[in-house]
C-alpha positions in Angstrom: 39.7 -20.6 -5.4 36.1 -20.6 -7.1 33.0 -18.8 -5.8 30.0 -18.4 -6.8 27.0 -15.9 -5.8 23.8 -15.8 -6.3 22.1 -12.6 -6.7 23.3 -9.6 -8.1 21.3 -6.9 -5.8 23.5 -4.6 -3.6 25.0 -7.1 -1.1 25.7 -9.7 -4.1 27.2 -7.6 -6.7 29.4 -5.9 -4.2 30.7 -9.1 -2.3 31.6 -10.6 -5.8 32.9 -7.8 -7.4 35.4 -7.2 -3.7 36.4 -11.3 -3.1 37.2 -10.6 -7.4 39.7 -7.6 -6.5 40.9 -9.5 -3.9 42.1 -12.5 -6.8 39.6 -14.7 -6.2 37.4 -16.5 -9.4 33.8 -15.3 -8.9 31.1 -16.0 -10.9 27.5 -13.8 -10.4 24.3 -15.7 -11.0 21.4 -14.0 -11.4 18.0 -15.2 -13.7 17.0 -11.5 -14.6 18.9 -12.1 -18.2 18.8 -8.3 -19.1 20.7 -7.2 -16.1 23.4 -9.9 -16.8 23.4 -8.3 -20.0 23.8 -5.5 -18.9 26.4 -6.1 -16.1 28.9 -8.1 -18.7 28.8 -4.7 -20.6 29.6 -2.9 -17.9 26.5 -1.5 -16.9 26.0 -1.1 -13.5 22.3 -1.4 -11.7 23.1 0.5 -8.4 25.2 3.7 -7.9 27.8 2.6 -5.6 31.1 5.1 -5.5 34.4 3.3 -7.4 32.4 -0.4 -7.7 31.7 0.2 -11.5 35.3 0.6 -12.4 35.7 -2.5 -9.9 33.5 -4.1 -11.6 35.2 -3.2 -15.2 38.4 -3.7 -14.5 38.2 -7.3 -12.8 35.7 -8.4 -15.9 38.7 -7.2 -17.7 41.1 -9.3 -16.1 39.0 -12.2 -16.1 38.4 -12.6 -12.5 34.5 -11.9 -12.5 31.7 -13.2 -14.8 27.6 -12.5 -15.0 25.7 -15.5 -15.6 22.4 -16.3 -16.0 22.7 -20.0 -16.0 22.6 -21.9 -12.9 24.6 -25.2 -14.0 27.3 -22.6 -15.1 27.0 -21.0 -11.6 27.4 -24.2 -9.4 29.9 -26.0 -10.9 33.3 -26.9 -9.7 32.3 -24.1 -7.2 34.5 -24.5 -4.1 32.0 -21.7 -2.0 28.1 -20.5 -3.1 27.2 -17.2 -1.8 23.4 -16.9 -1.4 22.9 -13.3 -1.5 19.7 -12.5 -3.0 17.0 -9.8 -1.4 14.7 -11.4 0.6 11.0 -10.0 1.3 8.2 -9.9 3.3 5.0 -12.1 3.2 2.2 -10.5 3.3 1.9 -11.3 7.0 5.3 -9.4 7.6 7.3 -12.9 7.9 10.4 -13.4 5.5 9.9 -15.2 2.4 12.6 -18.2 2.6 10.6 -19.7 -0.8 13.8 -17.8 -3.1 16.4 -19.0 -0.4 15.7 -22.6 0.0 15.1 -23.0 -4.3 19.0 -22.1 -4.2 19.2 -24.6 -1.8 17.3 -27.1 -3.7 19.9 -26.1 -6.3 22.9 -26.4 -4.6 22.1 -30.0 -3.0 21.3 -31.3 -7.1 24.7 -30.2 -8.4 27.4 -30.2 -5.9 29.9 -32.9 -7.0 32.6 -32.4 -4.5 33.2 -30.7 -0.9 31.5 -27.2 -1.0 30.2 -24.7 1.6 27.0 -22.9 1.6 27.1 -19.6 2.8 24.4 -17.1 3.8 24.8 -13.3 3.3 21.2 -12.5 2.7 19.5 -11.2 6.1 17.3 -14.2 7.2 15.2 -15.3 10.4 17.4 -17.1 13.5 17.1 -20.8 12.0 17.3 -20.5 8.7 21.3 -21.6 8.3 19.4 -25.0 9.4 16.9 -25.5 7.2 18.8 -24.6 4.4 20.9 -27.8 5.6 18.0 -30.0 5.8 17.0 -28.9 2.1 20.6 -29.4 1.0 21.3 -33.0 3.0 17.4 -34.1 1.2 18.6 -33.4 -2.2 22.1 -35.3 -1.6 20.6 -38.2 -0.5 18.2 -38.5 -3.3 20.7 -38.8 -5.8 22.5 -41.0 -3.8 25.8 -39.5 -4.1 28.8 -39.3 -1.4 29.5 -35.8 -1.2 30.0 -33.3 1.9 29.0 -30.0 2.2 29.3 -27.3 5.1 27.0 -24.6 6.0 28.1 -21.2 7.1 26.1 -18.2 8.0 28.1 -14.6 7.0 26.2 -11.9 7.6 26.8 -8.7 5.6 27.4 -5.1 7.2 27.7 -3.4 4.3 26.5 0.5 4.4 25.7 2.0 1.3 28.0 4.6 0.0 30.6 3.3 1.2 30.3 -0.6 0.7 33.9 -1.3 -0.5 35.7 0.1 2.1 33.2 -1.9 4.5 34.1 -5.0 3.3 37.6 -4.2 2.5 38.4 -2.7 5.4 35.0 -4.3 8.0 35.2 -3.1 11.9 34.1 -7.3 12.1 33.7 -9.9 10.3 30.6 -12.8 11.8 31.4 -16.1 10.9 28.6 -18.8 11.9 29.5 -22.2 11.4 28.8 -25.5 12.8 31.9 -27.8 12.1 35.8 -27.2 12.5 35.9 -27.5 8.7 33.4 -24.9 8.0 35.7 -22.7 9.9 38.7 -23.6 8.4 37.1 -23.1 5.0 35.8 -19.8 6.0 39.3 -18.2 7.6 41.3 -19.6 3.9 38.6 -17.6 2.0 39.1 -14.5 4.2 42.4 -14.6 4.9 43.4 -11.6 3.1 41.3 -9.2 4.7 41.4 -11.2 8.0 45.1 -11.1 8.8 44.7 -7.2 8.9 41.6 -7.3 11.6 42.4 -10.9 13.5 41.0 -10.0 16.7 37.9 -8.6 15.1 37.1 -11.8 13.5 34.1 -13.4 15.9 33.4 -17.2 15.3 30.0 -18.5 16.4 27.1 -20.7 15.6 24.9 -20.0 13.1 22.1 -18.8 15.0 23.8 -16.7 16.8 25.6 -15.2 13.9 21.6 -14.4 12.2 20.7 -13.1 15.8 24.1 -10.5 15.3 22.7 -9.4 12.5 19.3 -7.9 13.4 20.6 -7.1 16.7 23.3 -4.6 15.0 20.6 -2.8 12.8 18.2 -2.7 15.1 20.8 -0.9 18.2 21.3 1.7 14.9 17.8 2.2 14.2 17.0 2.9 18.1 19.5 5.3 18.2 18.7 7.3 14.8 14.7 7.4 16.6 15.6 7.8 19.8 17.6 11.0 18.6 14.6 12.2 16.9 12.4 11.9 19.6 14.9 13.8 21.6 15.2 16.6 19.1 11.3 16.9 19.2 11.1 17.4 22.6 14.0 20.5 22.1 11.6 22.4 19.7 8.8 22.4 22.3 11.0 23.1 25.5 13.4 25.6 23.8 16.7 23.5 24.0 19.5 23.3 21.0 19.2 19.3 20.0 23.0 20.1 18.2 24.6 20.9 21.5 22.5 18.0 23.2 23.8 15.6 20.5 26.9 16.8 21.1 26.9 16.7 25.0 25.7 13.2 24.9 28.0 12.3 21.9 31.3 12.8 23.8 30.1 10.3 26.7 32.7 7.5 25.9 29.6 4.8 26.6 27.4 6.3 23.8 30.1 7.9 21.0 28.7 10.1 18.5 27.8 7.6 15.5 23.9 7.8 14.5 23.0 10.4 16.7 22.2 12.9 14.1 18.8 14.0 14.2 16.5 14.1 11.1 13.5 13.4 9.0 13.4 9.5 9.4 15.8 6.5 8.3 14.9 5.0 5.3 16.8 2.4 2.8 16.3 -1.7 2.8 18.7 -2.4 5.9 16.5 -0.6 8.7 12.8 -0.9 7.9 13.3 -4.2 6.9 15.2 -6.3 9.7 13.5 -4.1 12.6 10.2 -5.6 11.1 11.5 -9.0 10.0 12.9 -8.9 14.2 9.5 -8.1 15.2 7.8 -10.9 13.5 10.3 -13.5 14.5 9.7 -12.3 17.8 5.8 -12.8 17.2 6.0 -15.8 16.0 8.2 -17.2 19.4 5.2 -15.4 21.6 8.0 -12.5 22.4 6.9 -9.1 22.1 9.2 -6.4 20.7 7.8 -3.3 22.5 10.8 -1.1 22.0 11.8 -1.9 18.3 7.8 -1.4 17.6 8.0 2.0 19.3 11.3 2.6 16.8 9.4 1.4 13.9 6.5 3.9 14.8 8.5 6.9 15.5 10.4 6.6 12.3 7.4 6.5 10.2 5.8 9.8 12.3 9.5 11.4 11.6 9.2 11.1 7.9 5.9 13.0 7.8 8.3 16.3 10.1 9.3 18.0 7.1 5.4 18.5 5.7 4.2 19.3 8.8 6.8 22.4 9.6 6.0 23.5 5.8 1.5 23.3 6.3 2.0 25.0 9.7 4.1 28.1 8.0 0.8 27.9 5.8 -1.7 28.0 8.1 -2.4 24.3 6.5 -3.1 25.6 2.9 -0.5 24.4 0.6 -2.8 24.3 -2.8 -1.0 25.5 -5.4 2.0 26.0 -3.8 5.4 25.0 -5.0 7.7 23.4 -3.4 11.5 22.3 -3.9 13.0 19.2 -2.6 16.7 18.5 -2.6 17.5 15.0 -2.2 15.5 11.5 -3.1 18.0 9.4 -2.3 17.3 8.0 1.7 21.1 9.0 2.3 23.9 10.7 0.2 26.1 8.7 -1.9 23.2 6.3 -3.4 20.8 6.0 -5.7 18.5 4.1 -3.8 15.4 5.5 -2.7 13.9 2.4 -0.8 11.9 3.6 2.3 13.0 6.9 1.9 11.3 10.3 3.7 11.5 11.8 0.3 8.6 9.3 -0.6 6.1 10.0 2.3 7.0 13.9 1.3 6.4 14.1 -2.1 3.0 12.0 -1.5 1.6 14.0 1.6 2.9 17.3 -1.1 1.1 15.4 -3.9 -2.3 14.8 -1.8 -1.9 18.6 -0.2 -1.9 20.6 -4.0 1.5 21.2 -4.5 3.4 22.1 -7.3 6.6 20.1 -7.0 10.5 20.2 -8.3 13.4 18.0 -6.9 17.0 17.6 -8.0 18.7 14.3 -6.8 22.2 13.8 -8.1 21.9 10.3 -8.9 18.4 9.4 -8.1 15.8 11.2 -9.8 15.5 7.7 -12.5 14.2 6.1 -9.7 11.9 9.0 -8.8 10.6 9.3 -12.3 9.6 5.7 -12.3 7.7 6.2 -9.6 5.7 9.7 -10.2 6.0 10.3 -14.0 4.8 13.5 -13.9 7.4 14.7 -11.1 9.8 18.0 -12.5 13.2 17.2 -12.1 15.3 19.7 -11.9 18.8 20.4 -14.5 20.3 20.9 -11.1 20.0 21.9 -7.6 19.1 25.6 -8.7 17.0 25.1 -11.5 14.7 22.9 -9.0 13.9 26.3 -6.9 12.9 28.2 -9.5 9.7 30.0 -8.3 9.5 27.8 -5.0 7.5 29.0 -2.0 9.5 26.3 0.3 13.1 24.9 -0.1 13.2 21.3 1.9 16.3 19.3 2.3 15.8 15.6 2.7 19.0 14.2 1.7 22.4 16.1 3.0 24.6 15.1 -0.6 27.8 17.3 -0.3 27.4 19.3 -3.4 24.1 21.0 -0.9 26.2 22.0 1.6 27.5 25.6 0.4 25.2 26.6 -1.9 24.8 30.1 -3.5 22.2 31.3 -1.0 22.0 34.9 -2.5 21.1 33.2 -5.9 18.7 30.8 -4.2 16.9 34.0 -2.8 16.7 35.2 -6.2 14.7 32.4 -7.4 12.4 31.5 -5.0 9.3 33.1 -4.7 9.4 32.7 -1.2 12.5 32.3 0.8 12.0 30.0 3.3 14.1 27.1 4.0 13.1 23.7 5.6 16.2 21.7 6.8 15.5 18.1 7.6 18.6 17.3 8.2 20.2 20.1 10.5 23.4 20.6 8.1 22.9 24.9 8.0 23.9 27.6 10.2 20.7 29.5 11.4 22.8 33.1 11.1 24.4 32.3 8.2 21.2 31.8 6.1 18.8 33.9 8.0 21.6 36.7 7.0 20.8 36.0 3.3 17.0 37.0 4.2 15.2 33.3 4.7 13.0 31.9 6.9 14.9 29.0 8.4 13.3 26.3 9.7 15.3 22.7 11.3 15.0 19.7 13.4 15.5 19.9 17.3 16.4 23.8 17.7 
């Protein structure tokens, strides 16, 4: 069995290198010829834990190759994975312009049956088009050859992307023919048989609609949380115990009901405003995933706001420690991230700033050259008059607070992310400061 995928972001790197492991021939296509470099080499462009040595060892074996020619990438291909980013117009609409070139693609060199599969995040509709495109490109080489479409949404979380798709709570598939299915259940088959009644079979529309719908439910819950732990701090109540009363309701469940300084990544931001613009553009308005969008983006600005109240709103010249870039622990990826609107409002406020990021403070030194990163996680509160954790990475969770004490000018602690005990650091002589309590 021969697949090919195109794009070697998150989603596409990670769905090759997995259906690889799993014995299957992949091939990655991507034009950026330095990355393919890179990635036949062994060089991996995201931090994702266990998928480099994936990645080695099935490059190894002979199972996965990085290309950077197309005709190499669509031949004799029995499945092509389109899984590149996608991004927003200017007008906050999706740009299909990438997807439907692959298309284009596709429909010029398939010789023999083939199905088409989406697992980038696209609008309701787009399965079809990308059919049209194909079917135009057949018939103008006037060539008898089938195709099938399929639309396979990916739930992949990062951090923890391999055991999603090895082990997914679901699988979508979206398909319009019998044969589409059949094709679909003989490529999963070896991670279907394990979760058969989990496998859900619909149209394509529907299987795009199951997409935004599932990241947007998580997004309302992550600001809905946050709004609730706001209201604690003003009327004196314990948002941890709330969380937890509300948690333990068998109807709600305790997943993404911690509160926090914001959401951030590609997966949230992203589809709740690619939702509200599809809604737009059918005369539907999204009132409640606009009120998520705007409560997120006022929760990333928490953090700075507890830290210039403490100051009477003078924060020239002071310095301030950040732990964490990263928009959640276990990645490298600082897309939409609190850490960004922090360090900025810091920047603009007259700050003297130091962050340490286990994996992620490349990323940050691309975007502020001038931002001190710290040797590690104590060297970065050296001399501090705030500590602020963004990002809860493990390695944060017990530090050595009498050390921390020592170093910081001015021991007060900002925790955006509710992962302290108030007695236990107040006891070491800080100022403690948190979410919802």
């Amino acid at each position: 069995m021969n697949i090919s995928i195109v794009g070697t972001g998150y989603v596409g790197l990670v769905t090759g290198t997995c259906f690889a492991e799993l014995g299957v021939n992949v091939t990655c296509v991507d034009t950026d010829n330095q990355k393919i470099n890179r990635l036949i080499y062994g060089a991996i462009p995201i931090y994702e834990p266990g998928l480099e040595n994936m990645v080695t060892r099935n490059v190894n074996d002979g199972r996965l190759r990085f290309v950077s020619d197309f005709n190499k990438g669509f031949d004799n291909m029995d499945y092509v994975f389109c899984a590149i980013d996608t991004m927003l117009d200017a007008d906050g609409s999706t740009d299909l312009t990438p997807v439907l070139n692959i298309a284009r693609l596709f429909g010029q060199r398939i010789d023999r049956y083939s199905v088409f599969v989406l697992k980038s995040t696209v609008p309701v509709g787009t399965a079809q088009k990308v059919k049209e495109v194909i079917a135009c490109e057949i018939a103008e080489r006037g060539v008898d050859v089938t195709f099938d479409i399929a639309s396979n949404p990916d739930f992949l979380t990062e951090g923890n992307a391999i055991k999603d798709f090895m082990k997914p709570d679901r699988v979508i598939v979206g398909v319009e023919t019998e044969s589409a299915r059949e094709a679909m259940a003989r490529l999963y088959r070896t991670i279907l048989h394990h979760i058969y009644n989990h496998v859900i079979y619909t149209d394509t529309r529907t299987a795009e609609m199951i997409k935004y719908a599932a990241t947007s439910m998580l997004a309302t819950r992550v600001s809905f949380m946050n709004e609730i732990a706001n209201l604690c701090e003003i009327v004196g109540a314990d948002v941890n115990t709330v969380r937890h009363g509300v948690g333990t309701d068998s109807r709600i469940g305790p997943k993404y009901i911690f509160p926090g300084c914001g959401y951030g990544g590609t997966l949230f931001p992203q589809d709740i405003k690619d939702l509200i613009k599809i809604a737009e553009s059918n005369n539907f308005n999204m009132e409640v995933l606009k009120a998520v969008d705007s409560v997120n983006n006022r929760q990333k600005r928490i953090l700075f706001e507890k830290l210039s109240s403490h100051y009477g709103g003078d924060l020239k010249d002071k310095t301030v420690a950040l732990w964490g870039l990263s928009f959640k622990p276990e990645t490298d990826d600082m897309s939409e991230a609190p850490s960004i609107v922090t360090i900025d409002l810091l920047m603009e406020a007259g700050c003297q700033i130091r962050v340490y990021d286990p994996v992620a403070m490349n990323a940050a030194k691309q975007r502020w050259a001038d931002l001190y990163c710290g040797i590690d996680m104590y060297d970065a509160v050296k001399g501090a008059d705030a500590l602020l954790l963004l990002t809860e990475w493990r390695q944060f969770r017990i530090p050595a607070w009498d050390r921390i004490h020592q170093l910081m000018r001015t021991p007060l602690i900002i925790d955006g992310r509710n992962i302290y005990d108030r007695t236990e650091v107040e006891s070491h002589g800080f100022e403690y400061r948190c979410i919802g309590r």
